[in-house]
Structure formats: C-alpha cells, structure tokens
gemmi code that builds the backbone of each chain (N, CA, C; Angstrom):
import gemmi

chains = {
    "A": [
        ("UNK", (289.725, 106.309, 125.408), (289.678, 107.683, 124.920), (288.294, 107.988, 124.346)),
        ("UNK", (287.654, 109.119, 124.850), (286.419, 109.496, 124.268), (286.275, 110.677, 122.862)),
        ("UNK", (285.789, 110.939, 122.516), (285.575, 111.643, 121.316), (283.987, 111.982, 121.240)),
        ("UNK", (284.324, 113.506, 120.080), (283.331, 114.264, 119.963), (282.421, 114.318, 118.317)),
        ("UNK", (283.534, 112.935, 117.753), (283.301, 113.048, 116.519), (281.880, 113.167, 115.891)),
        ("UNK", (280.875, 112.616, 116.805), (279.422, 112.294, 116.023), (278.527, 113.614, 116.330)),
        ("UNK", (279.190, 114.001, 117.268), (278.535, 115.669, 117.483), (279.258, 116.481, 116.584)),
        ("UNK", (280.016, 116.549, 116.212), (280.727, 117.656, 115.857), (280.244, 117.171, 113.993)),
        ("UNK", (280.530, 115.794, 113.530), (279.653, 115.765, 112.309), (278.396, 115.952, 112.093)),
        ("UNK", (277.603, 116.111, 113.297), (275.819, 116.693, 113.369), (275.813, 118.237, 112.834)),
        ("UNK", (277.121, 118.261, 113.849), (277.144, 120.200, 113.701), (277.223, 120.661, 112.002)),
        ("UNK", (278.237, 119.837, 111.407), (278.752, 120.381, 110.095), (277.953, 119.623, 108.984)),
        ("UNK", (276.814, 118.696, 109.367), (275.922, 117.580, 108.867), (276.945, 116.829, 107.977)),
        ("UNK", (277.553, 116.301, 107.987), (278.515, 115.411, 107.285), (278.105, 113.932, 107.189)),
        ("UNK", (277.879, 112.870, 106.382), (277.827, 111.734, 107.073), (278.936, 110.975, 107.362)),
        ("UNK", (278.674, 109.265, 108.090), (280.283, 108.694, 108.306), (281.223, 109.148, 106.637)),
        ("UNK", (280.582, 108.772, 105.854), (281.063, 108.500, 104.483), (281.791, 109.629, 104.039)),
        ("UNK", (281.285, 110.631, 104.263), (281.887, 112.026, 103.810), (282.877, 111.947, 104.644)),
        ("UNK", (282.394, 112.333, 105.995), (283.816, 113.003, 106.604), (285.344, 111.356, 106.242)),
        ("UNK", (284.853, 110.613, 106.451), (285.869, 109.686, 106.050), (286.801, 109.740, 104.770)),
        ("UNK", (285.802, 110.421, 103.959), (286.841, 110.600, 102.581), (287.665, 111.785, 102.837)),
        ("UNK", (287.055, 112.842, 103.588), (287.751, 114.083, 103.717), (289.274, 113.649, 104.739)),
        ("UNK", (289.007, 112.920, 104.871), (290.430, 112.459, 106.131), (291.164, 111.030, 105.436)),
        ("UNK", (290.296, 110.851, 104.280), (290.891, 109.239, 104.137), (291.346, 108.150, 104.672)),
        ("UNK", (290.489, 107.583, 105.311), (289.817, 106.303, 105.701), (288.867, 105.998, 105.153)),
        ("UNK", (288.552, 104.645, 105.975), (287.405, 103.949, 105.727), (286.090, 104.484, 106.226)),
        ("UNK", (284.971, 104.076, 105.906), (283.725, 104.540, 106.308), (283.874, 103.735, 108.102)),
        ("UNK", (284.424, 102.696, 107.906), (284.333, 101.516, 109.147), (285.502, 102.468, 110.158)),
        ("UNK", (286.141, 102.689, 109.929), (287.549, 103.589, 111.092), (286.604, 104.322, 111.667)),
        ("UNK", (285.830, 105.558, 110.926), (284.758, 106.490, 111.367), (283.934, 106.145, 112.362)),
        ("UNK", (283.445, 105.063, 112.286), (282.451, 104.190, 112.983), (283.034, 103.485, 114.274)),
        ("UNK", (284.015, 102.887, 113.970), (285.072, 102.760, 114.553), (285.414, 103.647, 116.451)),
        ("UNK", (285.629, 104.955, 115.163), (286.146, 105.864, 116.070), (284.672, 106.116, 116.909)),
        ("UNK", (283.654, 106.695, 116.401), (282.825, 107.159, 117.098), (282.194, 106.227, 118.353)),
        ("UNK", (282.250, 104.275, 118.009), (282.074, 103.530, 119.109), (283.249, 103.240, 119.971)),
        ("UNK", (284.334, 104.343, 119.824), (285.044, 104.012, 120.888), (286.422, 102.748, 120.991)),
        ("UNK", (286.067, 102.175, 119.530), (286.603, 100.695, 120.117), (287.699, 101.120, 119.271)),
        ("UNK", (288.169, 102.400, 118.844), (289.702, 102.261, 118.390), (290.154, 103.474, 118.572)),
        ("UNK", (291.482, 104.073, 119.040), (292.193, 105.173, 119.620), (292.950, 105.288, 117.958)),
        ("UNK", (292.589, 106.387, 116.666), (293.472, 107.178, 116.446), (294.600, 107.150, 116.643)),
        ("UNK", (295.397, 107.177, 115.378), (296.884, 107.681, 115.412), (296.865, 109.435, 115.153)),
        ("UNK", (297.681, 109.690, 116.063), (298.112, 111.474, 116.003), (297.864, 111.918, 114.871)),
        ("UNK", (297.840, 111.061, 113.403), (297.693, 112.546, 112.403), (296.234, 112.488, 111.909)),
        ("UNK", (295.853, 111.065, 111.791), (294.008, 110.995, 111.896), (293.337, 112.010, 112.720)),
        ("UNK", (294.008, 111.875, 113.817), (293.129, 112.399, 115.138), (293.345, 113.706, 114.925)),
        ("UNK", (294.705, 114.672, 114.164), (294.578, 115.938, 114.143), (294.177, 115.890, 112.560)),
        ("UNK", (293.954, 115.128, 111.722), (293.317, 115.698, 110.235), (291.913, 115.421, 110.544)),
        ("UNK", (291.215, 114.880, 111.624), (290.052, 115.171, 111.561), (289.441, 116.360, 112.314)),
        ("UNK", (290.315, 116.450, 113.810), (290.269, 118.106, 114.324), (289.954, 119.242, 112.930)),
        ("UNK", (291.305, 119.499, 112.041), (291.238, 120.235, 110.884), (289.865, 120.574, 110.460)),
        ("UNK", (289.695, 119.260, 109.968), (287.737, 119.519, 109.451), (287.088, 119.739, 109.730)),
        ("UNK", (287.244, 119.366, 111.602), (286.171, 120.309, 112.152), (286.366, 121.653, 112.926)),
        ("UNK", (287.747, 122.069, 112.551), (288.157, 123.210, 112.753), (288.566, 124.001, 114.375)),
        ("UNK", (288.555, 122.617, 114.762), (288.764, 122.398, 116.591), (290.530, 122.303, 117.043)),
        ("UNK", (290.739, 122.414, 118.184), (291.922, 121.972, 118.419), (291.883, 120.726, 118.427)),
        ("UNK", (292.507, 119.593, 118.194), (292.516, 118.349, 119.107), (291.786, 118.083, 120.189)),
        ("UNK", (292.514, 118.935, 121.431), (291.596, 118.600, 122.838), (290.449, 118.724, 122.332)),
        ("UNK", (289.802, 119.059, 121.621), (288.257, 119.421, 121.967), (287.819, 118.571, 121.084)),
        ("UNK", (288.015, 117.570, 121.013), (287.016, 116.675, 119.571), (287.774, 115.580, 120.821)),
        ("UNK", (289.080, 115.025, 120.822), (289.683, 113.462, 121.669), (289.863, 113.583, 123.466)),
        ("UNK", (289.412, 113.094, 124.077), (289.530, 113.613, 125.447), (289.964, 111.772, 126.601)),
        ("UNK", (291.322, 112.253, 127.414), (291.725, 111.081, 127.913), (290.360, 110.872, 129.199)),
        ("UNK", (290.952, 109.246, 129.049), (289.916, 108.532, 130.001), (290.995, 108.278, 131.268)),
        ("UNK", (289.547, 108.068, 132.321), (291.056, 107.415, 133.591), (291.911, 106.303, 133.401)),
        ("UNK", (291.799, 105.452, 132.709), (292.410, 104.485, 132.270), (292.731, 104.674, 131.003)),
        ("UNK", (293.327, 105.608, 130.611), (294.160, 105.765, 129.328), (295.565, 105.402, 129.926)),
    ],
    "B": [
        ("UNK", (301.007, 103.078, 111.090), (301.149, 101.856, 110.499), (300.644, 102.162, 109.050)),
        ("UNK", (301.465, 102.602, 108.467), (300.833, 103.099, 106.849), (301.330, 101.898, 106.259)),
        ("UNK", (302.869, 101.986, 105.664), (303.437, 101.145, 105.056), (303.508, 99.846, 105.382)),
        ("UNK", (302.892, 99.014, 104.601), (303.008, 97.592, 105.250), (303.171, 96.521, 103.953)),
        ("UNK", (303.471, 95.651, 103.904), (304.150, 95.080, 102.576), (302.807, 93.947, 102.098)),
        ("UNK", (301.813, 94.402, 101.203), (300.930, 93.977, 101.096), (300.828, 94.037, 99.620)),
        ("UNK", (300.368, 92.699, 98.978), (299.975, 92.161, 97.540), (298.902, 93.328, 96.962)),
        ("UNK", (298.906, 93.437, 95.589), (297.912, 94.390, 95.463), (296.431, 93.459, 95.378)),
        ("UNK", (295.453, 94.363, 95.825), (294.258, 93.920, 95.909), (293.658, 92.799, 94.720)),
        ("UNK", (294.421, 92.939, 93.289), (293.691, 91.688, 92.821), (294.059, 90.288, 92.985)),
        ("UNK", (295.348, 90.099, 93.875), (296.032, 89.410, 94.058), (295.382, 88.102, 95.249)),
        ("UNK", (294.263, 88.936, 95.385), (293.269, 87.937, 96.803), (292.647, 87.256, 95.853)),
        ("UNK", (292.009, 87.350, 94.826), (291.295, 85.970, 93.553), (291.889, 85.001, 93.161)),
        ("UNK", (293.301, 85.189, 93.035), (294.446, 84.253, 92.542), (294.706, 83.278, 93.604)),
        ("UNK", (294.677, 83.794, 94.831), (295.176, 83.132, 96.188), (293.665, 82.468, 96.412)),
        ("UNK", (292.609, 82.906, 96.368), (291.386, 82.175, 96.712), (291.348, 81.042, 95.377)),
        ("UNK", (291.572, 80.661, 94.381), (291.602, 80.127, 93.123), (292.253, 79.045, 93.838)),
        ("UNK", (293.877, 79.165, 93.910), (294.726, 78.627, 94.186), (294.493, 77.637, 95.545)),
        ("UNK", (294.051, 78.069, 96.831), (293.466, 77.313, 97.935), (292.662, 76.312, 97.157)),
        ("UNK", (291.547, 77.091, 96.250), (290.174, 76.149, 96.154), (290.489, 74.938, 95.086)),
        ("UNK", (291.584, 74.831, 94.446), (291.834, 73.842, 93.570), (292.808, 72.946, 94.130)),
        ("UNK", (293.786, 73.640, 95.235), (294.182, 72.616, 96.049), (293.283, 71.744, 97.496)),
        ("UNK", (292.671, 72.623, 97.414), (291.332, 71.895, 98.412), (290.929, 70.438, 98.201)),
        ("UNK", (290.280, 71.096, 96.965), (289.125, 70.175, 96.224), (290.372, 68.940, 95.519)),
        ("UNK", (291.222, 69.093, 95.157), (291.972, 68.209, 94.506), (292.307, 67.511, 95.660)),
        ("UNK", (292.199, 67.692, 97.151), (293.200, 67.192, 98.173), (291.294, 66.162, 99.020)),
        ("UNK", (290.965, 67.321, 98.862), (289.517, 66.531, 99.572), (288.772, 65.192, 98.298)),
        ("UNK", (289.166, 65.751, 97.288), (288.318, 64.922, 96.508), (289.212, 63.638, 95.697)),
        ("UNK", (290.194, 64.159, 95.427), (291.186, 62.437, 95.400), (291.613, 62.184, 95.939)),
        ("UNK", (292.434, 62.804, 96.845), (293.037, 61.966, 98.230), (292.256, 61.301, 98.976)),
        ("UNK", (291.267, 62.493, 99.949), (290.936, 62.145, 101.254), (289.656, 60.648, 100.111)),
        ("UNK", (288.707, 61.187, 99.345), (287.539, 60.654, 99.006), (288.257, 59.215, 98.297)),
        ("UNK", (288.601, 59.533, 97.039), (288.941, 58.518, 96.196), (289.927, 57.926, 95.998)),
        ("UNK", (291.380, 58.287, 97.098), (292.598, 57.666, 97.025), (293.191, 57.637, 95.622)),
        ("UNK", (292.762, 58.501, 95.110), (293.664, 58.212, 93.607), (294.651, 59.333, 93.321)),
        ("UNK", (295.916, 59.063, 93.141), (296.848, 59.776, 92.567), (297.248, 60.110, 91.042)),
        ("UNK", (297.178, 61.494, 91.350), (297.191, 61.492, 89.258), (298.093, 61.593, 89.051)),
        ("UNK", (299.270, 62.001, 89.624), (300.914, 62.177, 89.758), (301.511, 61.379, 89.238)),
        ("UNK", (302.420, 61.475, 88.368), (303.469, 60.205, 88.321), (304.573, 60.636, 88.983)),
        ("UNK", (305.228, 59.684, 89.095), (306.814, 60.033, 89.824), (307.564, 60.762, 89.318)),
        ("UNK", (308.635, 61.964, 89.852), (309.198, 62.313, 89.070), (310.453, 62.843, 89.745)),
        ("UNK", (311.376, 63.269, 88.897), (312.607, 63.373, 89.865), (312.745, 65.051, 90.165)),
        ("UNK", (313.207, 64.745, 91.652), (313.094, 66.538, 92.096), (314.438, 66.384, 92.781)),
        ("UNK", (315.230, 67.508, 93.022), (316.196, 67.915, 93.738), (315.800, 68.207, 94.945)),
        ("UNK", (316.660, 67.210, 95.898), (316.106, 67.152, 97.556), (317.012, 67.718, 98.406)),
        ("UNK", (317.283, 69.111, 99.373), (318.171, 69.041, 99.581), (318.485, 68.280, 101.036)),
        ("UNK", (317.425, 67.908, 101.306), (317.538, 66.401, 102.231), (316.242, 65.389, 101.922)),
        ("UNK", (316.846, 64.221, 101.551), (315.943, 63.403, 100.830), (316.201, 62.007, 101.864)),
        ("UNK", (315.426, 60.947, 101.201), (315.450, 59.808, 101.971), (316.189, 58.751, 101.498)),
        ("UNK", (316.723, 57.842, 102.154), (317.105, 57.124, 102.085), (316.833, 55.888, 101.015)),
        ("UNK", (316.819, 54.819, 100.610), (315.978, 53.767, 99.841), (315.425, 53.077, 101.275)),
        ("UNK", (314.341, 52.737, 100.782), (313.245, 52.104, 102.098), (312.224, 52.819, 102.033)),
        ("UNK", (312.071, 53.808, 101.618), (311.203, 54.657, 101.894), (310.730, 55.902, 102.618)),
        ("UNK", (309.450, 56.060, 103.100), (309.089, 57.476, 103.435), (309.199, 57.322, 105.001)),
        ("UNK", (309.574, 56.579, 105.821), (309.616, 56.454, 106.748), (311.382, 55.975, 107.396)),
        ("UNK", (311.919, 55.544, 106.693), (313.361, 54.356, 107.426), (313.761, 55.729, 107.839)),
        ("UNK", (314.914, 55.237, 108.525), (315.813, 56.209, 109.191), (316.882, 56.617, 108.944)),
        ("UNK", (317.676, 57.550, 108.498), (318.731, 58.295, 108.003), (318.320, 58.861, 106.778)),
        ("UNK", (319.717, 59.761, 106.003), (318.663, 61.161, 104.874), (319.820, 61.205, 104.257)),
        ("UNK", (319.839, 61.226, 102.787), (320.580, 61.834, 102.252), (320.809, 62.982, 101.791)),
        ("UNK", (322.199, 63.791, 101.855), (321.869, 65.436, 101.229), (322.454, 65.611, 100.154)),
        ("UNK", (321.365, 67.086, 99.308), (321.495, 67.324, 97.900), (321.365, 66.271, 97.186)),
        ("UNK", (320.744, 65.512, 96.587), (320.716, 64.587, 95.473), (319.426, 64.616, 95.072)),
        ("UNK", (319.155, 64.128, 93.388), (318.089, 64.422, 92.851), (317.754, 62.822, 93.264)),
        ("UNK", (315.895, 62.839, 93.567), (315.361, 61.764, 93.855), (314.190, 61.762, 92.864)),
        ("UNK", (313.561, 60.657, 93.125), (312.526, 59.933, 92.616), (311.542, 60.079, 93.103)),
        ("UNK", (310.489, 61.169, 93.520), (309.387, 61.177, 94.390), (307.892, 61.339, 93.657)),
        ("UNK", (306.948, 60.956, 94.732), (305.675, 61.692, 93.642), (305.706, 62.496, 94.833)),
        ("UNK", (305.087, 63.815, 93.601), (304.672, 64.859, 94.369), (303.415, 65.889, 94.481)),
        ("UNK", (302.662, 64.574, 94.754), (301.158, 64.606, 94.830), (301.206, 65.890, 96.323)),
        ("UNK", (302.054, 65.439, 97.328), (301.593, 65.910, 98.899), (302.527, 67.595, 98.382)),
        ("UNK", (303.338, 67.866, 97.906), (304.356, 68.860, 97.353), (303.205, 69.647, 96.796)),
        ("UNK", (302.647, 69.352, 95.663), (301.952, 70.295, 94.886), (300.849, 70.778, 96.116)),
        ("UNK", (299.791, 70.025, 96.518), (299.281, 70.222, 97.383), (299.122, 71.508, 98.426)),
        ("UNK", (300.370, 70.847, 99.049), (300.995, 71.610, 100.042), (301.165, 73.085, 100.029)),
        ("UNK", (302.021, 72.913, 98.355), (302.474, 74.285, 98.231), (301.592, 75.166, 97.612)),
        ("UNK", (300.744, 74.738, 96.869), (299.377, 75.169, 96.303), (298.388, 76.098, 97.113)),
        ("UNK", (298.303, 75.676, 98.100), (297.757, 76.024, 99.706), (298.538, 76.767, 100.221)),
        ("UNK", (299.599, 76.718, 100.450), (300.595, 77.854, 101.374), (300.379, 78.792, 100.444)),
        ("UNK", (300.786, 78.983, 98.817), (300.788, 79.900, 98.089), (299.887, 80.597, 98.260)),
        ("UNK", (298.583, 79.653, 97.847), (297.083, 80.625, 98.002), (296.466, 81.070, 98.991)),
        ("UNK", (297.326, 80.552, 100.354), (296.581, 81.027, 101.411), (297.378, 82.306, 101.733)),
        ("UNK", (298.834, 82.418, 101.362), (299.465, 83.918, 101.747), (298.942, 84.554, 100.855)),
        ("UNK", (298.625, 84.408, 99.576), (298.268, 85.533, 98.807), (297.034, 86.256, 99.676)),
        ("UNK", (295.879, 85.535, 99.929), (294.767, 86.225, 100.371), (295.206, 86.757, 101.664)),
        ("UNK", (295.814, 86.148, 102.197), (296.145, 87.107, 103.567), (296.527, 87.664, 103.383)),
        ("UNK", (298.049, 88.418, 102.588), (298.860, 89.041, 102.270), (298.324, 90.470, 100.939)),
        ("UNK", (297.149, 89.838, 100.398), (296.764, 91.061, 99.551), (295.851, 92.027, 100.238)),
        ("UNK", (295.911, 93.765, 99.899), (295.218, 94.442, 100.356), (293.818, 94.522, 100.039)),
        ("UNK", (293.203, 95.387, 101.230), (291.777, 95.313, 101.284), (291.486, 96.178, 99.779)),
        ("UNK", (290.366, 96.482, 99.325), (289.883, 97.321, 98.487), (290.501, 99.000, 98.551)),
        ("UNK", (290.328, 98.989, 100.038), (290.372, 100.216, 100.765), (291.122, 99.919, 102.228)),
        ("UNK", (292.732, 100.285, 101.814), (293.668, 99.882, 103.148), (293.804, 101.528, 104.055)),
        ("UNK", (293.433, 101.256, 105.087), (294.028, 102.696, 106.613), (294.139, 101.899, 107.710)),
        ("UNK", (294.761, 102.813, 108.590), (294.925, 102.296, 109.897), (294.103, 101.648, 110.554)),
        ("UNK", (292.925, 101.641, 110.324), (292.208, 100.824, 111.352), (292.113, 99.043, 110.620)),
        ("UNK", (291.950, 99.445, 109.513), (292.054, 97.883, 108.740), (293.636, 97.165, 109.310)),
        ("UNK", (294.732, 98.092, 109.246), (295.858, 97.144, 109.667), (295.771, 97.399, 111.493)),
        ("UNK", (295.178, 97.589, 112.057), (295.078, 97.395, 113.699), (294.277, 95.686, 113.270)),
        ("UNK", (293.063, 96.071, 112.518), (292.164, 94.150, 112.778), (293.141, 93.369, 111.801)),
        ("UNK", (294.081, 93.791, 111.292), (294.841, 92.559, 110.803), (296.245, 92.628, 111.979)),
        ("UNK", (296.539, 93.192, 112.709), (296.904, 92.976, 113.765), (296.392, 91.870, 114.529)),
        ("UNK", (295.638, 92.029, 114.675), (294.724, 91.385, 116.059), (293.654, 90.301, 115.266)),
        ("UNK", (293.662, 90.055, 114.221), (293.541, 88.763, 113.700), (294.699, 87.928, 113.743)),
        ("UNK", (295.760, 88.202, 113.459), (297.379, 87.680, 113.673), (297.946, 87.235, 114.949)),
        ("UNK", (297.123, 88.139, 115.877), (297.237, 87.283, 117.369), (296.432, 86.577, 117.728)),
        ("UNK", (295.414, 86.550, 117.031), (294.359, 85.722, 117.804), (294.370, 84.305, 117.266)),
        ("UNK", (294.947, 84.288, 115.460), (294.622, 82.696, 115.071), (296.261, 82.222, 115.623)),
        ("UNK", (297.168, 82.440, 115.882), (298.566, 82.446, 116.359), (298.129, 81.805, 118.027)),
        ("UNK", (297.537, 82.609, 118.791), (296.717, 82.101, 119.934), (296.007, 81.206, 120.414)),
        ("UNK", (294.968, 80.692, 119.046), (294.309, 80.098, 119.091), (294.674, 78.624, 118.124)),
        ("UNK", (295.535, 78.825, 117.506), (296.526, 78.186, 116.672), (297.157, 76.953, 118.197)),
        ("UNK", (298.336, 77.766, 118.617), (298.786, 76.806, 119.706), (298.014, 76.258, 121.192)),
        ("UNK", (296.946, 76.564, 121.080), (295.902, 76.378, 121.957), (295.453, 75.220, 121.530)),
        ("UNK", (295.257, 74.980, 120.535), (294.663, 73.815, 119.501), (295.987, 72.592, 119.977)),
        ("UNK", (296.882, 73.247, 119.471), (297.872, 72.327, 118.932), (298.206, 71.801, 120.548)),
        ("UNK", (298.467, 72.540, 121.392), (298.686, 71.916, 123.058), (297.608, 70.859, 123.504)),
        ("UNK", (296.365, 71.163, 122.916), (295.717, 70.226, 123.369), (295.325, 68.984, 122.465)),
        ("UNK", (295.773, 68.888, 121.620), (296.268, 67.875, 120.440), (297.201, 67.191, 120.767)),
        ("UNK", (298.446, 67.847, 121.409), (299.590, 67.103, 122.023), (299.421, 66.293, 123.342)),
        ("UNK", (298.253, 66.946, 124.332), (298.138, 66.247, 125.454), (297.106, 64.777, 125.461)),
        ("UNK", (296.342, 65.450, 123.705), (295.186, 63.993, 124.108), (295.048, 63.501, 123.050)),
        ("UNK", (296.244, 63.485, 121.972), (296.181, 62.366, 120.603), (297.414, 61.759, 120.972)),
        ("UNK", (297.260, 60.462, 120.305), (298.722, 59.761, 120.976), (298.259, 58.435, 119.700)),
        ("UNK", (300.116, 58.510, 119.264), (300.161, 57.234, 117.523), (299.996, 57.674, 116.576)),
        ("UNK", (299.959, 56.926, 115.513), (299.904, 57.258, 114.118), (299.261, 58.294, 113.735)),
        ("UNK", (298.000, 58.814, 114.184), (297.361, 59.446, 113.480), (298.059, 60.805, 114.295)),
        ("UNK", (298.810, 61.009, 114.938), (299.563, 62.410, 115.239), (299.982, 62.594, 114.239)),
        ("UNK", (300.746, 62.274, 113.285), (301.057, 62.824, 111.984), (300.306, 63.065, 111.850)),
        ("UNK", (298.966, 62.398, 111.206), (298.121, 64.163, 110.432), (297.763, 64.923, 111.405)),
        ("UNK", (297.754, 64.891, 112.505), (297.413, 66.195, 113.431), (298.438, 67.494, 113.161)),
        ("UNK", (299.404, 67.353, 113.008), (300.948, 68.154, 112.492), (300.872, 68.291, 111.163)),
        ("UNK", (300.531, 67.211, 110.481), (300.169, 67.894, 109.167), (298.566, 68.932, 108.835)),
        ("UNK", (297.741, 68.884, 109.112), (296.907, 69.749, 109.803), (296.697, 70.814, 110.150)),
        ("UNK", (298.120, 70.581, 111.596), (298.160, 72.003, 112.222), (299.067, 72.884, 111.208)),
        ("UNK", (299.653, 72.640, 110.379), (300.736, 73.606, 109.332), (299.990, 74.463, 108.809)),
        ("UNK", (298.746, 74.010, 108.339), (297.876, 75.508, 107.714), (297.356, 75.695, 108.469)),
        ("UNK", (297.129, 75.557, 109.673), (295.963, 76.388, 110.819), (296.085, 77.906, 111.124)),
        ("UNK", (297.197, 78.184, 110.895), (297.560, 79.568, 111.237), (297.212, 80.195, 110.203)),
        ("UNK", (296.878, 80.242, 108.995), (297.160, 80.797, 108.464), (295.636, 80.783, 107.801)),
        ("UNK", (294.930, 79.478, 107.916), (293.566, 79.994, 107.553), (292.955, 80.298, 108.853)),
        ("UNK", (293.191, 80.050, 110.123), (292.223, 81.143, 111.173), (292.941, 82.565, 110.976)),
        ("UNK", (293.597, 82.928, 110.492), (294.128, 84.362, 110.447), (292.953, 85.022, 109.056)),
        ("UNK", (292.640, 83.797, 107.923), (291.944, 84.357, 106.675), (290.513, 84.245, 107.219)),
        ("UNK", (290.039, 83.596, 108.249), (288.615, 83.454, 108.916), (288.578, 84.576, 109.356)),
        ("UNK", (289.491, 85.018, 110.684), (289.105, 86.502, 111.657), (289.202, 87.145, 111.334)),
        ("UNK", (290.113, 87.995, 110.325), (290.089, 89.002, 109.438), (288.991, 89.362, 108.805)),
        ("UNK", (288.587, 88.177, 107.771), (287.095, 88.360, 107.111), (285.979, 88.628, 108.394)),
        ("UNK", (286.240, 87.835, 108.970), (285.151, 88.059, 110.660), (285.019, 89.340, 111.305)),
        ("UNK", (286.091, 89.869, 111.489), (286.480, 90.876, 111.872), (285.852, 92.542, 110.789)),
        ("UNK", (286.528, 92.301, 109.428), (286.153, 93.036, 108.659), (284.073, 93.323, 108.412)),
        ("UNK", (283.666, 91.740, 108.344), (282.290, 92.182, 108.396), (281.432, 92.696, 109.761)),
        ("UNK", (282.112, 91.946, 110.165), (281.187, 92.599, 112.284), (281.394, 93.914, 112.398)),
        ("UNK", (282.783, 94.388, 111.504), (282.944, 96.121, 111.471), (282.336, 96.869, 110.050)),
        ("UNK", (281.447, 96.157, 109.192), (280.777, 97.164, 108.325), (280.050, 97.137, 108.433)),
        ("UNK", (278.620, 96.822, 109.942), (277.716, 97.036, 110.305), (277.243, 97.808, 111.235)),
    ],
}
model = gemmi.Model(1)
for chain_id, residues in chains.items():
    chain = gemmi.Chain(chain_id)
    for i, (resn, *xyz) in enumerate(residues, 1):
        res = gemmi.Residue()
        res.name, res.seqid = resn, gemmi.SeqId(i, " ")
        for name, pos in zip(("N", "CA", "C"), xyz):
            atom = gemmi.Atom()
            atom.name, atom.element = name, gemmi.Element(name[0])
            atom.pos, atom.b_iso = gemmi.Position(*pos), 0.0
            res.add_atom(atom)
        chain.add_residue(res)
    model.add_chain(chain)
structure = gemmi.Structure()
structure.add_model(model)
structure.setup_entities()
C-alpha cells in the first residue's frame, strides 16, 4: 500500500513528531508509514486523512499486490 | 491491536534486575566457581524423586522433600525477569510497536526451534541435558534481543 503522507505533511509543514502526536502514535509508526514497511489499521489511516483533511483514498492507495 | 495485556512500563527495570542477578549468580558460582550457597531445604514437590537421587527412576507424588534449590531459584529468577521485560510496555505503546512485537514473537519462536532441531540432529549424550536446559530460555531472550533490535533499526 502506498501513501501520500510525506507530501501531504510538506503541504501543512508538520514534522514526523507533530503529526504523530496529533493522531497518537509514535514518531517511528509515522516513519514507518511513510517507508512503506507498515499498512495502517482503518482508524490510524482515517485519523490521519482527518488532519489532513482528505478522504482516505487520497492520502492510502492499493498496490497490485495488495 | 490496542488492548494487549502488558506490565506497566516500570516494570522492565525489575525484570532486567532480576535476569542480571540470576545471570551473574548462575555464571559466576555455578558455571565459574562451583560453589553453592544454598542449603538444603524442604519444598513441596508435586512430583518429586525417589531416594537415589536426581537421576534413578520412578517419582513420588505430593510429598514435601529435601532439595537444594540452587537450580529453582535460578531458574525461576530468569523466567520471572525475563517475562517481565518482555511483557512490560514500551514508554510509548501503538500499533505499530505491537505489529514488531508480533514479529519478534515469530521470529525468536522460529529461530528458537531451528536451533533446537539442529541440536537434536548433531549433539548426542550427556551433555544434551544442558542443551534442553539451555534451550528453555531461548525463546524468550531472542524474543528480548529482536524486539530491542527491531525497536532501534526503527528509530533511525
């Protein structure tokens, strides 16, 4: 699964650290998320949409091998 | 994976304490200096041994015996302190911390009987007992290795 997270925190200048507290996680999940190497559970993945004020689709997007 | 039944975070010092004094007490009079500080004492067995010793064959059940329990304290000293640290939370617990304690849990479990199969195919006699005695904490400190492993390779 790909994601838009590191663009979309450029857009709103946030760093990992911030937006992580705003969603509560770790600074490392953030990081996490943005290299890809971990798929979000549904309410992460829509409390971080929230913040950036997106639908879902448009921040998490399936891969061919999802 | 929110809820998960985890020690509170100061509870990992107690469990690291607890390992390191059964360590050092196990590496440094047993293995080094053979000396036992134990005296004998009587414990309730609910399968105990026979007279002959630690080895003859047949067991008696429920009865209070006569044992030292140099290998007991030990033992349990170590199991204690090694679940605590595994078992207590991070500073800062979310989902992604319990996915790598996931997948630390499969991997020393994995790598656990991987060990132990090939221990079984190419040790042979006496000294297989301590290979089994050995393998009893293996799981449980490669689970306190990859975790920590895991946790630092991910705060960089």
């Amino acid at each position: 699964m790909k994601n838009t997270i590191k663009v979309e925190r450029a857009i709103k200048n946030l760093t990992q650290e911030e937006l992580a507290k705003m969603v509560h996680v770790t600074r490392q999940t953030i990081n996490a998320l943005e290299k890809n190497k971990y798929v979000p559970s549904t309410v992460l993945a829509m409390k971080i949409a929230r913040v950036f004020g997106k639908p879902v689709e448009e921040i998490f997007f399936l891969e061919e091998d999802d | 994976m929110k809820a998960q039944f985890l020690f509170p975070y100061q509870f990992k010092l107690i469990g690291w304490i607890l390992m390191g004094v059964s360590l050092f007490y196990w590496i440094s009079f047993d293995l080094i200096l053979d000396y036992n500080v134990f005296p004998d004492v009587k414990v309730f067995a609910i399968i105990g041994e026979v007279d002959g010793g630690f080895l003859s064959s047949g067991y008696k059940l429920f009865t209070w015996q006569s044992v030292n329990p140099q290998y007991t304290i030990i033992g349990s000293l170590l199991i204690i302190g090694g679940l605590l640290v595994a078992f207590s939370a991070q500073r800062e617990e979310d989902e992604y911390i319990a996915f790598l304690r996931l997948r630390a849990f499969q991997w020393s479990v994995l790598i656990n009987y991987l060990i132990l199969l090939f221990l079984f195919l190419f040790v042979y006699g006496y000294v297989f007992l301590d290979v089994m005695i050995y393998n009893m904490f293996l799981v449980i400190i490669l689970y306190i290795l990859r975790f920590h492993y895991l946790n630092y390779k991910n705060r960089n």
